[in-house]
C-alpha positions as CSV (number, residue, x, y, z in Angstrom):
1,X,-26.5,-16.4,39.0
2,X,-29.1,-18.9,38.4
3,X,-28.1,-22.3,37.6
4,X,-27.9,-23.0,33.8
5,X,-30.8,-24.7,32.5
6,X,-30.2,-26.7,28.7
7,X,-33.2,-28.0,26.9
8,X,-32.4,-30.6,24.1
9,X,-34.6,-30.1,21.0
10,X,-34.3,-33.3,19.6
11,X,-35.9,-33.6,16.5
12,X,-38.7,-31.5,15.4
13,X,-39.6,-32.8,11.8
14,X,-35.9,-32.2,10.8
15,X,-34.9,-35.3,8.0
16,X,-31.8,-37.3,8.9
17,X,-29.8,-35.4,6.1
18,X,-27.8,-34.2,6.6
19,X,-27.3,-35.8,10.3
20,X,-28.4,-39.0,10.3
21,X,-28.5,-39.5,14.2
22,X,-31.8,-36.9,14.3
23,X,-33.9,-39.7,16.4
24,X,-37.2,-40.5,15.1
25,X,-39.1,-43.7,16.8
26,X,-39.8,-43.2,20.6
27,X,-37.0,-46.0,21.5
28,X,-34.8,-43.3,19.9
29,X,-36.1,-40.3,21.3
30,X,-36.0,-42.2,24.6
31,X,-32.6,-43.0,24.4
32,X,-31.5,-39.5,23.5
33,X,-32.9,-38.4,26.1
34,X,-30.8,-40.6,28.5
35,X,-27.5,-39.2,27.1
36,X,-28.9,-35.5,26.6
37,X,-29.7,-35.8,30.4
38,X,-26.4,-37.5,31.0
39,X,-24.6,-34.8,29.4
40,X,-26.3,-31.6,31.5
41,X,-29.5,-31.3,29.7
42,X,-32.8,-30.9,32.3
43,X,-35.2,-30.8,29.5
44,X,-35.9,-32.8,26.4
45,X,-38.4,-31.7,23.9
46,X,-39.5,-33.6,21.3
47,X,-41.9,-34.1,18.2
48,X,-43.8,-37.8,17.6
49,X,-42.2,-38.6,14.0
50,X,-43.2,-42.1,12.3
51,X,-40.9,-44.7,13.2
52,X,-39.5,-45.9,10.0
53,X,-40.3,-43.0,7.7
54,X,-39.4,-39.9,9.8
55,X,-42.9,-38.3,8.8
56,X,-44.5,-36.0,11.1
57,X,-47.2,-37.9,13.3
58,X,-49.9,-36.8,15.9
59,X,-50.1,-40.4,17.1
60,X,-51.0,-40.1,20.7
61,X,-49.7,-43.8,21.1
62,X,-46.3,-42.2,19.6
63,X,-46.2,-39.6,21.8
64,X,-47.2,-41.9,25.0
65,X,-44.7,-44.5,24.3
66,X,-41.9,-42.0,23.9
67,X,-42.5,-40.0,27.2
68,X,-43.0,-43.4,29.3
69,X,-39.3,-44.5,27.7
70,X,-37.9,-41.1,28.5
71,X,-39.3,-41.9,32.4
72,X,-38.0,-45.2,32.6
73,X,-34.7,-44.0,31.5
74,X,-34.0,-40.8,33.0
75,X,-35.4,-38.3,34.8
76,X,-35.9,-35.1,32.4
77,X,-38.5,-32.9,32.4
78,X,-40.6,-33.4,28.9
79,X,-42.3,-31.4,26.6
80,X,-43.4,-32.4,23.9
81,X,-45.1,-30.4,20.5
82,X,-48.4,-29.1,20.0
83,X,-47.6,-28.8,16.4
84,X,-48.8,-25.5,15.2
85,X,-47.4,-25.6,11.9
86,X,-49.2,-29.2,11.7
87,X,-52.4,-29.3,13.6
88,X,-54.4,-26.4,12.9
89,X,-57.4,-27.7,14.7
90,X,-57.1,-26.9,18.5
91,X,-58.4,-29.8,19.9
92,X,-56.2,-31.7,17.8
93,X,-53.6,-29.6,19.4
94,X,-53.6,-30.6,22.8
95,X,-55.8,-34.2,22.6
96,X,-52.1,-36.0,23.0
97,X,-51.2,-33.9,26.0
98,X,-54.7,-34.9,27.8
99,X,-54.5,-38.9,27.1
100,X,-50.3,-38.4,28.2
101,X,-51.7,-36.9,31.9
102,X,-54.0,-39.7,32.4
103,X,-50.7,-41.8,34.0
104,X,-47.8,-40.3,36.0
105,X,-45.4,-42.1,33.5
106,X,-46.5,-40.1,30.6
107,X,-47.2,-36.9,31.2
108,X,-46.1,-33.8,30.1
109,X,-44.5,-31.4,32.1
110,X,-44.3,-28.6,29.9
111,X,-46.5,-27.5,27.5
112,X,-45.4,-24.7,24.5
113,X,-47.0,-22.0,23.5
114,X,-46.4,-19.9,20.4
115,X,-47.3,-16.2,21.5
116,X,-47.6,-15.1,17.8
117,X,-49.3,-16.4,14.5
118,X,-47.0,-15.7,11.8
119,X,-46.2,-16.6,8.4
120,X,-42.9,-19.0,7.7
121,X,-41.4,-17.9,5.2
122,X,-38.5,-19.8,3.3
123,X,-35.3,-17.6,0.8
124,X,-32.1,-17.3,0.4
125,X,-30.3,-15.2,-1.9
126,X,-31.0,-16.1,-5.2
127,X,-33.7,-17.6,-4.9
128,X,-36.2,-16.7,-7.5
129,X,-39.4,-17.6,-5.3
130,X,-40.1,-17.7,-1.6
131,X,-40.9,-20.7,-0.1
132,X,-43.3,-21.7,3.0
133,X,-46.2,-20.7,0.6
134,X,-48.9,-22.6,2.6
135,X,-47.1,-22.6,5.9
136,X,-48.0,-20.5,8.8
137,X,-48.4,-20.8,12.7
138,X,-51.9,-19.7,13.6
139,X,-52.3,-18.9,17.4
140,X,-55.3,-16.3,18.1
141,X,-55.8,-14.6,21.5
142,X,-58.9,-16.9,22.8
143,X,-56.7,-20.5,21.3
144,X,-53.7,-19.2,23.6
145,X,-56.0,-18.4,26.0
146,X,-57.9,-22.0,25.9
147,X,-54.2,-23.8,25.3
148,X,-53.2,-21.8,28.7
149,X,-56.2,-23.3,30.4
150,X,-55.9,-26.5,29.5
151,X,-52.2,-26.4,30.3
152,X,-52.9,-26.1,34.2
153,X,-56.0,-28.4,34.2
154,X,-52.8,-31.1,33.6
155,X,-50.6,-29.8,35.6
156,X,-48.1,-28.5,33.1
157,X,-46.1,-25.8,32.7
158,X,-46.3,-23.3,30.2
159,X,-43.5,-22.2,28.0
160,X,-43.6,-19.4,26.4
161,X,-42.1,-19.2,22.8
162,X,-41.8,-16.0,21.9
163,X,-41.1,-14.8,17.8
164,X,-40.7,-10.7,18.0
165,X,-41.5,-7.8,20.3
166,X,-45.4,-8.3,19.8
167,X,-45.2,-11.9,21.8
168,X,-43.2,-10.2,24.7
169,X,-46.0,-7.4,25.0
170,X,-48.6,-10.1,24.6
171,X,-46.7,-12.3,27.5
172,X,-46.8,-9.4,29.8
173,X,-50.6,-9.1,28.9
174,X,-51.3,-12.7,29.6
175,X,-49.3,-12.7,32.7
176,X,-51.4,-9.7,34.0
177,X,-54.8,-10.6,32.9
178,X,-53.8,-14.1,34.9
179,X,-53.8,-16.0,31.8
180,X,-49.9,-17.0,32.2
181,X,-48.2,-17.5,35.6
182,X,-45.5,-14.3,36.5
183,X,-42.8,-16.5,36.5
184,X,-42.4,-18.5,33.1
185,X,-40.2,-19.8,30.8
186,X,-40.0,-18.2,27.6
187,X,-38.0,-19.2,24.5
188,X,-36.6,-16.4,22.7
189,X,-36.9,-18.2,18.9
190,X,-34.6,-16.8,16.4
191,X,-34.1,-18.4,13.2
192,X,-31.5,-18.6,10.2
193,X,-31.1,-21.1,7.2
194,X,-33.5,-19.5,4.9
195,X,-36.4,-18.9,7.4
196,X,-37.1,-15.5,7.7
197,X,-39.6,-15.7,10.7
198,X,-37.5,-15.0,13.5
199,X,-34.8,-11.9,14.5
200,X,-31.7,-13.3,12.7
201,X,-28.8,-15.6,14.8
202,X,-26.8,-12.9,16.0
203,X,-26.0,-11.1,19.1
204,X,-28.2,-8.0,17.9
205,X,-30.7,-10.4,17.0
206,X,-31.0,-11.7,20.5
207,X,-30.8,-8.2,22.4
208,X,-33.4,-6.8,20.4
209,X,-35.7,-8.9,22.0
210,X,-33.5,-8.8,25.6
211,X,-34.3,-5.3,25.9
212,X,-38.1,-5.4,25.9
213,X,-38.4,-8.5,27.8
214,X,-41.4,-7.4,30.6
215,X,-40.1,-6.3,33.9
216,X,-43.1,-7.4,35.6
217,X,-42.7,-10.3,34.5
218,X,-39.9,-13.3,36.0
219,X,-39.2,-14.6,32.3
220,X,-36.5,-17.7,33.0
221,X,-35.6,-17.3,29.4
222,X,-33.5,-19.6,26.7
223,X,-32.4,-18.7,23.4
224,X,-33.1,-21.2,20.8
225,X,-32.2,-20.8,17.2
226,X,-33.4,-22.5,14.1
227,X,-31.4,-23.4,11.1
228,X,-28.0,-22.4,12.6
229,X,-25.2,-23.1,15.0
230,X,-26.6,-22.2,18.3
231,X,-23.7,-22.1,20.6
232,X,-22.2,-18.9,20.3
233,X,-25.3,-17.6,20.7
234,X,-25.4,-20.3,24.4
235,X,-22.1,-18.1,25.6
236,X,-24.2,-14.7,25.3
237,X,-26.9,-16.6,27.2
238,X,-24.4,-18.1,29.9
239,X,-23.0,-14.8,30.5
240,X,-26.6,-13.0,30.6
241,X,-28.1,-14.9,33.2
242,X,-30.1,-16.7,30.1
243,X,-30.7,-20.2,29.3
244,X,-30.0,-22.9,26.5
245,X,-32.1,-24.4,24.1
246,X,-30.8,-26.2,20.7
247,X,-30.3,-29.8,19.1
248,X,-30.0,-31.6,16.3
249,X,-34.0,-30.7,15.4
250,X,-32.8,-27.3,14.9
251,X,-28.9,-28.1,13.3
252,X,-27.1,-30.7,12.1
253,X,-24.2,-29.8,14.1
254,X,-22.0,-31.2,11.6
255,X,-19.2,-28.5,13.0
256,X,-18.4,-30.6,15.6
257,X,-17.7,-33.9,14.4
258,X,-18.4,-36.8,16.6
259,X,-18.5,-40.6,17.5
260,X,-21.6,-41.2,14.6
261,X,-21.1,-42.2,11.2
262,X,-19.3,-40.1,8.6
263,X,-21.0,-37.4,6.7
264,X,-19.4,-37.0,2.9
265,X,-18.9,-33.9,1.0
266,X,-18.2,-33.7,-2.6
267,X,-15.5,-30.6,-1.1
268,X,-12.2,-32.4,-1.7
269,X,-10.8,-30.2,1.1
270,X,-9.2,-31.8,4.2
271,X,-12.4,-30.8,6.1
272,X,-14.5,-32.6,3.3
273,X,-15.4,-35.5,5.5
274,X,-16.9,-34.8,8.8
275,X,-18.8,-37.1,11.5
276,X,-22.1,-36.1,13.1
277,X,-22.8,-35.3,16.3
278,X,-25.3,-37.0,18.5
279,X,-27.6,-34.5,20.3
280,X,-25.9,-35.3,23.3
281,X,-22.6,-34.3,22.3
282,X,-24.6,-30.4,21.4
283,X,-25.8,-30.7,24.7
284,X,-22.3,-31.9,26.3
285,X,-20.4,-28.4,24.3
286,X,-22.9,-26.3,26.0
287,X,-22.4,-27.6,29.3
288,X,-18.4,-27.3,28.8
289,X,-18.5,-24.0,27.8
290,X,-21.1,-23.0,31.2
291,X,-18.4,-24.9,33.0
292,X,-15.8,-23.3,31.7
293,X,-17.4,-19.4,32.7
294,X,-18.2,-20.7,36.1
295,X,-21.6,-21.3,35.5
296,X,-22.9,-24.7,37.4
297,X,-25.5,-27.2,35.3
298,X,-29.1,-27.3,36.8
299,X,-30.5,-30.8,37.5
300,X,-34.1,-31.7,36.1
301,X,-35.8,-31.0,39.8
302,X,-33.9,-27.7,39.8
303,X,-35.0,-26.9,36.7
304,X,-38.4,-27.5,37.7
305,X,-38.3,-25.4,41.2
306,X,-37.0,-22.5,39.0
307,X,-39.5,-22.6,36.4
308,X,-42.7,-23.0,38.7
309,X,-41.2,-20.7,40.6
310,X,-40.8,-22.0,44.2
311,X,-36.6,-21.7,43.8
C-alpha cells in the first residue's frame, strides 16, 4: 500500500474561536508548518489572512512571505488558495501564484482546483433562514481549463478538489481531453457544521463518491472534511489505500485537548474545560493512528514522486 500522505489545512478563513491557535500572519503559518511537517504532515496548505485581524487577504506579499518562511523552515510541499469563494475574478485568482514562481523560495507546488461551481449553503435544524445567501464558488469549464494551464506554465501540480459525482465525471473528462494529468491528486471535500455543500462526514458519505472515482484515471486521493472531526473519517482512508487532509482551518479539534491555552465552556461538567490543539497535534493523531494499522508516513519528496507520478 502506498505510503500515507497527510496535508495540514491550516487555516482557511477559520476565526480563532473557538481555537485560538488557528495561525494567521505568515510567521505563524511558517511555524505551523515546521511542526505539521515534524509531526508526519508532507503538505501544508494555507490561506494569506491579515496579520493582526485574521481577515481574508489576497496580498501577494502575504502569500510570498509565508511560503519563503515555510522554505526556510522545513521542507513541505505548499499550496496555497486561489480563493474561489473570495476572488471571483480569474486573474485575481492565480496573479499570487505567478509573482510566488518568480523565485525558487516561493513557489507553489500545488495548485487547487475546485471541479464544480456550487452554492454554500449554511442550516442547521432550527434555523428559520438559510445562510451563505451571497456565497457561492464559481468555476466554469474554460476558468478550469485556463487555471489548469496556467498551473503547468509554473510548474505546479494540480489538485483536484472534488464536491459530488459531477466533479469526478468532469475529472475524468479533463484528464482525457489532456486538460489534467492521469495521475492527480484529488480531495474528496465533504462537509458538516451547517454547510450543506458537500456529501455529509460519514462513511456513506465518503463511498458514495469512492465508488465512482474514474478508473482511467490514477486519482491519489485524500478525504478532507469541513466543519467536523475528520479522523475517523482518516482510519477509513488509512485502511482504503486513501489519503489525509484536515486541520484546524477545517475544526477546532477541541476533542483532543492539548498543550495550548484553555478553552472555557459555560457546561459545568467535568469535561467543561478543554485545551486546544495545535494543528500539529491533528496532524501528529493521524500519523499515530497510520502507525498503529501498519501504514508508514510519506516524506515531502515522496509525496511529490507519487503525486507527479514518477513513484
Amino acid at each position: 500500500m502506498e505510503k500515507l500522505i497527510i496535508e495540514a489545512r491550516l487555516n482557511e478563513y477559520t476565526p480563532r474561536e473557538p481555537n485560538p491557535h488557528v495561525p494567521f500572519s505568515p510567521a505563524e503559518i511558517a511555524d505551523d508548518a515546521a511542526a505539521c511537517r515534524e509531526a508526519g504532515a508532507s503538505i501544508v496548505h494555507y490561506h494569506a489572512r491579515d496579520p493582526e485581524t485574521g481577515a481574508p487577504s489576497s496580498e501577494i506579499a502575504l502569500y510570498r512571505e509565508a511560503a519563503r518562511r515555510i522554505r526556510e523552515a522545513c521542507d513541505v510541499l505548499i499550496m496555497p488558495t486561489l480563493g474561489a469563494n473570495t476572488v471571483p475574478d480569474l486573474e485575481a485568482r492565480f496573479v499570487h501564484i505567478d509573482a510566488m514562481a518568480t523565485s525558487e523560495q516561493t513557489r507553489a507546488d500545488l495548485v487547487p482546483l475546485d471541479l464544480a461551481s456550487t452554492n454554500l449553503p449554511i442550516w442547521s435544524p432550527g434555523a428559520e433562514h438559510v445562510g451563505g445567501r451571497q456565497l457561492a464558488y464559481f468555476n466554469t469549464v474554460g476558468q478550469l481549463e485556463s487555471l489548469a494551464a496556467r498551473a503547468r506554465a509554473v510548474s505546479a501540480l494540480p489538485m483536484a478538489a472534488i464536491w459530488g459525482v459531477g466533479s469526478l465525471r468532469l475529472l475524468e473528462a479533463f484528464v482525457e481531453t489532456g486538460v489534467l494529468p492521469r495521475t492527480i491528486y484529488t480531495e474528496l471535500f465533504l462537509t458538516e457544521g451547517g454547510l450543506l455543500a458537500g456529501h455529509p462526514a460519514t462513511r456513506r458519505g465518503l463511498e458514495a463518491l469512492l465508488d465512482f472515482l474514474p478508473p482511467s484515471v490514477r486519482c491519489v486521493w485524500a478525504v478532507a472534511c469541513y466543519g467536523a472531526n475528520a479522523l475517523e473519517l482518516s482510519e477509513v482512508a488509512i485502511e482504503r489505500g486513501g489519503h489525509v487532509a484536515l486541520g484546524l482551518g477545517d475544526h477546532a479539534y477541541l476533542e483532543l485537548g492539548g498543550d495550548g491555552e484553555t478553552e472555557s465552556s459555560p457546561d459545568p461538567s467535568p469535561n467543561a474545560s478543554r485545551r486546544a490543539p495545535r494543528n500539529a497535534e491533528v496532524i501528529a493523531a493521524v500519523a499515530e493512528r497510520a502507525r498503529r494499522s501498519g501504514r508508514e508516513i510519506a516524506t515531502p519528496e515522496e509525496a511529490r514522486a507519487l503525486l507527479s507520478g514518477t513513484d
